[in-house]
N, C-alpha and C positions, 0 to 999 in steps of 0.2 A: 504494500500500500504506500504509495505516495502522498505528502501533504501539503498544502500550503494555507499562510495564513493571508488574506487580502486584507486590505483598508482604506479608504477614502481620505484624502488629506489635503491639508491647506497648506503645507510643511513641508515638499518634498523635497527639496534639496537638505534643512537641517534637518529631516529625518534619515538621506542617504549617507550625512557627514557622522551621525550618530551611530549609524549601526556599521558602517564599515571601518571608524575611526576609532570608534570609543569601545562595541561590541567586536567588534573583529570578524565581519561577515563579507565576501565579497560579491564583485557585481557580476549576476553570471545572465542579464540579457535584460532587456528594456522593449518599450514602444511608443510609439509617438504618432497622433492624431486618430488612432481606434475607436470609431466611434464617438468622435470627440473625447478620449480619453488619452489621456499618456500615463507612462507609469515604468514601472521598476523593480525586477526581480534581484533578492541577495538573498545568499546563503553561503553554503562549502558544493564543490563541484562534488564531491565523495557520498555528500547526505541526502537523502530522499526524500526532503522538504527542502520547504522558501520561503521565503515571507514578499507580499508583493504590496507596491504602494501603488496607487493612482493619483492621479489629479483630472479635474476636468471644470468647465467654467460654472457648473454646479458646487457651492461650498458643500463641504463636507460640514455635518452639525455632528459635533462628538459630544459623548459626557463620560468622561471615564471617571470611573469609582476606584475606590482606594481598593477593594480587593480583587482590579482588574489585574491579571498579572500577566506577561509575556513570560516563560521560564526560560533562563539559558544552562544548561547544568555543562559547567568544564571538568578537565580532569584533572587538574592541577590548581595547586596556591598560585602559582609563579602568573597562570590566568589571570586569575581573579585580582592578582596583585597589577599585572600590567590593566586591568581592564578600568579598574581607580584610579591609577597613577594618570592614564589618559583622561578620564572623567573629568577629575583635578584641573588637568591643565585645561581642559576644555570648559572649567566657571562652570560645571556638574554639579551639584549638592546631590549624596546619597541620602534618601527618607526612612521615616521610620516604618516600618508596615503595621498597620493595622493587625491583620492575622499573627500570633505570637512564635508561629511554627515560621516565620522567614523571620523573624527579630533573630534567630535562632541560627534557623539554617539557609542564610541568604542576605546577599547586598542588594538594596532598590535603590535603581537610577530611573529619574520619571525622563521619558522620551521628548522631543522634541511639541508632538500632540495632548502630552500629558499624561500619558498612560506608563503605568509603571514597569518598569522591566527587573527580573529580578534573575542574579547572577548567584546560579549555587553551585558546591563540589559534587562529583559523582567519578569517582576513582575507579578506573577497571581492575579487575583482577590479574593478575601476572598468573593466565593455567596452560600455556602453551607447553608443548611436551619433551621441550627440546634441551639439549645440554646445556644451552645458554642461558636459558631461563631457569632450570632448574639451579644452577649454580649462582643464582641470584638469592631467588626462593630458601636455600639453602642457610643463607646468610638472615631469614627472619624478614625478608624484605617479599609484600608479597601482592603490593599494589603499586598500581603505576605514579602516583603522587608521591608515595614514600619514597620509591625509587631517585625521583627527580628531584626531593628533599637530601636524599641520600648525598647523591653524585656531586649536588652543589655545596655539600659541605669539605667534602673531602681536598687535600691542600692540590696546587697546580705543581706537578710534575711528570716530566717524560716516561714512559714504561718501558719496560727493559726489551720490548717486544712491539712496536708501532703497530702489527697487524693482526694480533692479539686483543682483543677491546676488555678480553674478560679479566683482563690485568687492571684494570682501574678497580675493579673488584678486590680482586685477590691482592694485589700491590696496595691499596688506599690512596691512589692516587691518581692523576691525572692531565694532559690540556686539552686545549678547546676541540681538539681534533677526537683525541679519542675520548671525551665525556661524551660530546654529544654524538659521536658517530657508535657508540654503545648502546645511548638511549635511542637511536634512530632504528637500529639493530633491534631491539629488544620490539621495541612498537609494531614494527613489520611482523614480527615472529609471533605477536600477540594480537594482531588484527583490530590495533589502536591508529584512529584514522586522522586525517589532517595534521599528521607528524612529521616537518621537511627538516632534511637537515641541507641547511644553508653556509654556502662559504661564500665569503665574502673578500673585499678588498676596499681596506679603508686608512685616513690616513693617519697613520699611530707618528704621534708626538707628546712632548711632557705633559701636555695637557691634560687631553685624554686616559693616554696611560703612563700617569708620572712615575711607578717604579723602575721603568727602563734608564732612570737615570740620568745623567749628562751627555750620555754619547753622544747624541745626537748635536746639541752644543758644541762640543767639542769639536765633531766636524766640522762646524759652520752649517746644515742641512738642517732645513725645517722642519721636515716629516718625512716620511719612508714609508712607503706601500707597503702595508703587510696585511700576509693573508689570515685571516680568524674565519673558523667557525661557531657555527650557532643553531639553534630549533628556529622554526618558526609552527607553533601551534597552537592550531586553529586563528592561523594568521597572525599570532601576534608574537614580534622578537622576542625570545626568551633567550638569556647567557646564565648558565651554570658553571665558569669556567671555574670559580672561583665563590666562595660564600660574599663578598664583595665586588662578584662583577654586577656592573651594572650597564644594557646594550644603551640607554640613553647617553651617555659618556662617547657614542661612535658613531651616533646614528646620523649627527649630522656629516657627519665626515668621510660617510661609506660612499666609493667612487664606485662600486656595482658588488649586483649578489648574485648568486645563480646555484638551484638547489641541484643538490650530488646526494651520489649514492654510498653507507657508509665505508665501503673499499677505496673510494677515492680520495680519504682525507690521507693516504697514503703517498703513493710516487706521482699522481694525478695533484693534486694540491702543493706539490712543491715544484716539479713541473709549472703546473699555471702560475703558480707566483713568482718564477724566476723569469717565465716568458714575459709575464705582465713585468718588471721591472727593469728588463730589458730594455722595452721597449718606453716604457716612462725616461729612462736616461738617457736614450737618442732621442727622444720627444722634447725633452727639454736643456740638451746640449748641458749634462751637468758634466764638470771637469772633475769626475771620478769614473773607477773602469767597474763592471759588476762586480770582480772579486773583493774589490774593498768596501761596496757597498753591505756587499753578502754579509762581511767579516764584521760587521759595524750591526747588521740587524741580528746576527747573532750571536754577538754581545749583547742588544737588546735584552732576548728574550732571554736568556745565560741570567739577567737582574733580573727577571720578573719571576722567575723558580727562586731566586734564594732567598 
């Protein structure tokens, strides 16, 4: 069964900015002049629902009641955390809900229209049958929120084993490579959907990421292209590199992303980041050769493990 939810609005643009920006839905098809109607389909490409908005030169007469609710249930904190944090920035006030079971179990953001949307946890279960799961399992860990609580607590370093991911387990460690190309692994294997795992290329300077130190000063060079990985789920950046990453810290500075599969945070990600810096230091005539830039970003990341 398929579902979708319609609605008639006066709102449509600050309800498409609300639910793609703040809810983390995207646009997957529209239409214009139907009947004298235009309007707008969001959802996940993956779900078997939508939500659609119209407009038409008929006002829409709404009365929405406090225990109208729109439910979103995510499967992570890290969600629900980016889904406020954006709210925030967007002059959103969370309300109180009437009904005492979401004061409870749920955050209410009233929508653009006025009607309440309310964001709750629903964790899946980690029961896939595989080695990799089970030696998760193993560990006590046996939902997929805990898991992503797990992985981001654990400190940032290299595993003795790069194509190995069940080492950030067994080792307690990890970077941006193999946490999220673990949890990326693990969601495929458990048939947890809207889980991408994104590499990126963004530009790291003291700013951003001040524990890489002076080097960068010291060269004289501003910033240096470097490659990170990250989730994006159910659309919204999530970094567990570290219990203190934070992706707003890069997001203005990300020069492109493009999601990979978890093999590729391997010879495929150092690859493309050597290509990609190649070609930034003929692009901008810098008077260094790539081996000394190389030498210089990995001293970087050498300060951000110690």
């Amino acid at each position: 069964m398929h579902f979708r939810y319609a609605r008639h609005t006066r709102n449509l643009q600050p309800l498409i900015k609300f639910y793609t920006e703040v809810i983390g839905l995207e646009t997957l098809g529209g239409f214009e002049d139907h009947a004298n109607y235009n309007g707008i389909f969001l959802g996940h490409k993956n779900d078997e629902w939508h939500l659609e908005f119209t407009t038409s030169k008929e006002q829409a007469d709404q009365h929405p009641d406090e225990d109208d609710l729109l439910v979103f249930y995510v499967e992570t904190d890290a969600e629900i955390n980016a889904i406020l944090k954006t709210a925030n920035k967007n002059t959103i006030t969370p309300v109180r809900p009437k009904n005492p079971y979401w004061q409870q179990n749920g955050h209410i953001l009233p929508d653009p229209d006025g009607f309440n949307v309310a964001i709750s946890l629903k964790s899946p279960a980690l029961i896939a049958p595989d080695p990799f799961t089970k030696t998760i399992t193993a560990t006590g860990i046996n939902d997929w929120n805990a898991l992503v609580n797990h992985i981001r607590q654990l400190p940032y370093g290299r595993n003795e084993n790069r194509q190995d991911f069940s080492l950030v387990i067994k080792e307690a460690k990890g970077t941006c490579s193999s946490k999220h190309a673990l949890l990326k692994q693990v969601a495929d294997l458990n048939g947890i959907k809207n889980v991408e795992l994104i590499l990126c290329i963004y530009k790291m300077d003291q700013n951003n990421t001040p524990k890489i130190g002076n080097e960068l000063t010291n060269h004289a060079i501003k910033y240096i292209p470097e490659a990170h990985c990250y989730l994006k789920l159910n659309n919204h950046r999530i970094d567990i590199t570290s219990p203190n990453a934070e992706i707003e810290k890069i997001e203005n500075d990300i020069l492109l992303e493009i999601p990979i599969q978890p093999e590729q945070v391997v010879d495929y990600k150092i690859d493309f980041h050597k290509e990609y810096l190649k070609k930034w230091l003929r692009e901008n005539d810098m008077k260094i050769t790539f081996d000394e830039i190389w030498k210089i970003r990995e001293q970087c990341i050498a300060n951000l493990a110690g």
